[in-house]
C-alpha positions, 0 to 999 in steps of 0.5 A: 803504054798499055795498063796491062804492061804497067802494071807488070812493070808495078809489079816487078818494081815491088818485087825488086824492093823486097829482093834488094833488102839492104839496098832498098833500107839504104836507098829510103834511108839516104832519101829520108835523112836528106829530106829531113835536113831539106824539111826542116830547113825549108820550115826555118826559113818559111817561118823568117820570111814571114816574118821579114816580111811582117816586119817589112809590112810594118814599115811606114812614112810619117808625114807631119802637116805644117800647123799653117796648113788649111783643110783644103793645103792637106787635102792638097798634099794628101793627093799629091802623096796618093799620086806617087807610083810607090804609095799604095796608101795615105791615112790620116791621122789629127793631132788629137789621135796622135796625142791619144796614142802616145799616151796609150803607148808610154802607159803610166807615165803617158798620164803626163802628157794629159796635160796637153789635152787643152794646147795640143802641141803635136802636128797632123800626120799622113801615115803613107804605106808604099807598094813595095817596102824598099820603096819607103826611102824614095818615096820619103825622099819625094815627099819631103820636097812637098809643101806643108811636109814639115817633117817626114819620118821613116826610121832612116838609118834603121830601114835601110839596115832592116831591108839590107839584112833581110835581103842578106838573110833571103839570100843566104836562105835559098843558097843553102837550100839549093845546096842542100837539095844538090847534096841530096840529089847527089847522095841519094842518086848514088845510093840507088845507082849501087843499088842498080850497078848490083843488078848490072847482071839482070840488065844485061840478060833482058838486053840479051833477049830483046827487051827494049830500053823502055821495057827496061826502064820502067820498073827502075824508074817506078822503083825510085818513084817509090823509094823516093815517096816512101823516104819522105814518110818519115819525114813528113811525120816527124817534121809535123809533129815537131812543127805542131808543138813548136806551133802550140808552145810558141805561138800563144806567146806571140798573141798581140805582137806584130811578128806571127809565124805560119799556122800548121794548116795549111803549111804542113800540108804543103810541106808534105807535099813539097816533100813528097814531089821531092823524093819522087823526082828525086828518086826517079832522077836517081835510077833513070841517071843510073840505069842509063849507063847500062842501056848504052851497053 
């Protein structure tokens, strides 16, 4: 297509928006609403996969070493544990550093425990991460059949609901989020086919001298374009202030803890951006499905 003829389809799809005041207000309206439930919801449950995820980085296998165990029967075990396709990581941890972090853990009532600085009655342990967390239990599972693994931790009972609930959770999320964008679709494509089906007449006197469907088209699907970016403005604007003060009240309580939620920068941008790509393809989709009918004419 030439410059020249876009930039008349521009125009005309411009000039469209300023006629069709009413239907332009409830064309940008249904897309703002729409985007505004599909933000902030998208926001939620970013900020609760980063934090499933957190909290599934956290998850970890603590090997206890027999006491009979010689240096040379750890390293031993320790290779056997790096071997494991689920193991990304084995770090050790002496009895001496395990004893030192429970008392550092119970606060004043680990001074207690200083006593057993002399006769340390705690084991050595491997600190065993896996690839993939919902591995955890297998590995565990491998890990207990080895010699000198006296005993292997995991949190078993509770990882498993952890890794449940969180897939639960991840499920239910993008179900709802494809819904949602299905009832935006629906509502704002029907919003933009009244907004055409009133300018049914207008189609039919271009057909009626010759146009092609193309030439048709073009200013149609250009006007949904615009409609659907300037139906995310607000959005944008109003989900990232929000984002920003929920951000500066939040995370400053959230210093030392292990659960973080997503910083403004770069998330908003891609926010806005998502929504932008959003409303445009939903906005063109919108008018190319509409106008489609009346081409067929």
């Amino acid at each position: 297509m030439k410059a020249r003829t876009l930039g008349r389809h521009a125009r005309e799809s411009f000039k469209s928006i300023g006629r069709n005041g009413w239907m332009t207000f409830a064309s940008v309206g249904a897309v703002t609403v729409t985007l505004i439930l599909v933000g902030v919801f998208f926001v939620i449950m970013m900020n609760l996969n980063k934090v499933a995820q957190t909290i599934e980085e956290d998850v970890e296998i603590r090997v206890h070493i027999d006491v009979a165990a010689t240096p040379q029967d750890q390293q031993t075990l320790k290779k056997q544990i790096e071997q494991l396709p689920e193991v990304k990581t084995v770090k050790f941890s002496s009895k001496k550093d395990e004893l030192k972090n429970l008392i550092t853990s119970l606060g004043n009532e680990g001074k207690a425990f200083k006593l057993f600085e002399q006769d340390n009655p705690l084991n050595d342990v491997f600190i065993v991460k896996t690839t993939n967390p919902t591995d955890t239990m297998k590995a565990a599972k491998k890990i207990e059949k080895m010699n000198y693994a006296s005993k292997v931790k995991y949190g078993q009972g509770q990882v498993e609901k952890l890794f449940k609930f969180v897939k639960s959770a991840r499920n239910v999320g993008i179900v709802l989020i494809i819904g949602l964008l299905f009832t935006a679709i629906f509502l704002i494509s029907n919003t933009i086919k009244i907004t055409i089906i009133a300018r049914r007449r207008e189609i039919k006197i271009m057909r009626l001298v010759g146009a092609t469907n193309s030439f048709i088209r073009w200013p149609f699907f250009l006007e949904g374009l615009w409609l659907g970016i300037l139906g995310a403005i607000l959005p944008i604007i109003l989900i990232s202030i929000a984002y920003y003060n929920a951000y500066d009240y939040i995370a400053p309580k959230l210093v030392g803890n292990f659960i973080q939620i997503l910083p403004v920068t770069p998330f908003m941008y891609q926010v806005s951006g998502l929504l932008i790509v959003m409303g445009a393809a939903i906005g063109v989709w919108g008018s190319v499905m509409s106008v489609r009918k009346f081409l067929k004419i």
